[in-house]
N, C-alpha and C positions, 0 to 999 in steps of 0.2 A: 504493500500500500504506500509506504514512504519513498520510493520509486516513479508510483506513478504520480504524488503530489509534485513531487520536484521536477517529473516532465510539465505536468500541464502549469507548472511556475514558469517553468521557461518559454510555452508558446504562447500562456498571455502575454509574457515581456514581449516577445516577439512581434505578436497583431499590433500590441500598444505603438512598439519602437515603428514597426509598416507603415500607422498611420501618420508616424510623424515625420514621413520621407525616407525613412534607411530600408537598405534593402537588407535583408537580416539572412545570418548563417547559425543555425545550431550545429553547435559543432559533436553531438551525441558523445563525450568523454573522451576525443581524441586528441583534445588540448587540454594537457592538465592545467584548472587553474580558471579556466575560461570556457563558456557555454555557449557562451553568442559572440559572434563576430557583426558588428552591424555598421555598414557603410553607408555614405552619403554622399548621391553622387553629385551634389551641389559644391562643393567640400573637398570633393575626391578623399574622402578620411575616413578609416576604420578604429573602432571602438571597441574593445575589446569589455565584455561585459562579464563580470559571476555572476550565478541568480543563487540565489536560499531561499525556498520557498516552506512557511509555518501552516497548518491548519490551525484553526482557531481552538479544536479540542485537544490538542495537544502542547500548545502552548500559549502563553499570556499574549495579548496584544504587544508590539514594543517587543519584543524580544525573540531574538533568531541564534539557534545554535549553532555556532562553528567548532572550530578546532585549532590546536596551535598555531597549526601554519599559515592560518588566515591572519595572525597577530605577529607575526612577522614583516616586516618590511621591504628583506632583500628579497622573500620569495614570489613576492608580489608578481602576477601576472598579467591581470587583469587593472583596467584604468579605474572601475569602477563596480559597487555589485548593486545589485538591482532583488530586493528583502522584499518576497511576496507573501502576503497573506491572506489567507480561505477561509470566508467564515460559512456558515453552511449555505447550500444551493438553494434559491438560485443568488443568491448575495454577489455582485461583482468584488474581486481580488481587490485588494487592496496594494499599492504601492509604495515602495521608499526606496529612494535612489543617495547612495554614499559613494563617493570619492574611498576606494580602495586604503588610500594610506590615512584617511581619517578612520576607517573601518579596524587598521592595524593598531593603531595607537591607542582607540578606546580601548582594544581588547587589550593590549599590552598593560595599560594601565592599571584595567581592571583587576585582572588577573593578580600582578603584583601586592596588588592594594588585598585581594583573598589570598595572596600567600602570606603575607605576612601578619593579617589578623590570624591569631589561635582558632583551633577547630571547636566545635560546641562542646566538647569536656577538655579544653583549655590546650590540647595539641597538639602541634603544626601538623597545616597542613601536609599531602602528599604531593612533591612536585612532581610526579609520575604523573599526573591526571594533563590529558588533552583539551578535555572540553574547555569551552570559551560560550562566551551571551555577548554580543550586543545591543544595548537597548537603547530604544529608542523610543520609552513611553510617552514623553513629550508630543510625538509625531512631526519633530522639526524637519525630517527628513521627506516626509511622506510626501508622495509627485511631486519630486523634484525633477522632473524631468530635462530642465534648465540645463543642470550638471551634464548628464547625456548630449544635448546639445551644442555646449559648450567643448566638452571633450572633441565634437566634432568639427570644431571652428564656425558653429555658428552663435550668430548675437538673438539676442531674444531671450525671454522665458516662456517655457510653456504652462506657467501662471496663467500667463496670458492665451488662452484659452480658443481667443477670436483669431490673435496672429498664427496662432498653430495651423489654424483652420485656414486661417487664407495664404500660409505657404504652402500647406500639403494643395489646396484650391489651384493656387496663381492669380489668386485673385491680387488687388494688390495692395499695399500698406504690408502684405505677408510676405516680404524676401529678407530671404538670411541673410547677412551678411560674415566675415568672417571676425572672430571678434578677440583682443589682445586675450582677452581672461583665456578662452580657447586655447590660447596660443600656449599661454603659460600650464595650462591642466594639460592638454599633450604631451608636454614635457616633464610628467609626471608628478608638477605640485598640486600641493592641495589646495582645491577653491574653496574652503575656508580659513 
């Protein structure tokens, strides 16, 4: 079952990222690290996506379980992961979109900060354990689609709901442009 969640996590991202002009590659686990390859051919620029996709009975809104190496920095693969969430059918997925090395650092953080509080009868933890949580109860993150965008050298947000619509259109006030923040998040920093 946790197999098939995390496919149809990846082909909503997919439809979603379709509608917002990229032509999209699921890459079925033969890129470690990366799920979606999604291009723009306005752009000429590929975005290297991870998806985590939660079902709502199995975990808390706001939070998505990783692993070590997603809290890593050098391992980093992907520009960006893209954190789906199921609440039951017919509910549309929910979205949140993170800048990969902001993705690394919460966990890093996190992490550190539960290794070094004592365990619930006062002894340390075990640094053997992989698991990782990112959360994101807030929902700061949540369609951000912007990020996505932006990784791709375009200007805009997809905040903006109507410019989406009228660049996917060609209608017009809707054209990308390529835009510095773009420039600097290709480059692997973080746009926040």
């Amino acid at each position: 079952m946790a197999n098939l969640v995390g496919t149809a996590g990846e082909h909503f991202t997919a439809a979603e990222l379709s509608r917002l002009g990229f032509l999209v590659t699921l890459t079925r686990g033969n890129a470690p690290g990366i799920d979606i390859l999604a291009y723009h051919p306005t752009t000429q620029r590929t975005v290297a996506l991870q998806v985590k996709t939660a079902h709502s009975s199995k975990q808390p809104r706001g939070k998505w379980m990783m692993n070590a190496k997603d809290a890593d920095e050098t391992q980093l693969r992907s520009q960006a992961f893209v954190l789906v969430r199921f609440g039951d059918p017919p509910s549309p997925p929910e979205f949140s979109i993170v800048p990969s090395v902001n993705v690394a650092r919460a966990l890093h953080s996190d992490h550190k900060a539960w290794e070094e509080a004592p365990g619930a009868r006062g002894q340390p933890h075990s640094l053997k354990n992989t698991i990782r949580q990112f959360k994101d109860t807030a929902g700061d993150w949540r369609n951000r689609w912007d990020i996505i965008l932006n990784l791709a050298g375009l200007s805009g947000t997809a905040g903006d709901a109507g410019a989406a619509e009228r660049a996917r259109s060609g209608q017009p006030g809707g054209e990308w442009v390529p835009s510095a923040q773009g420039e600097a998040a290709a480059g692997g920093q973080s746009l926040v």
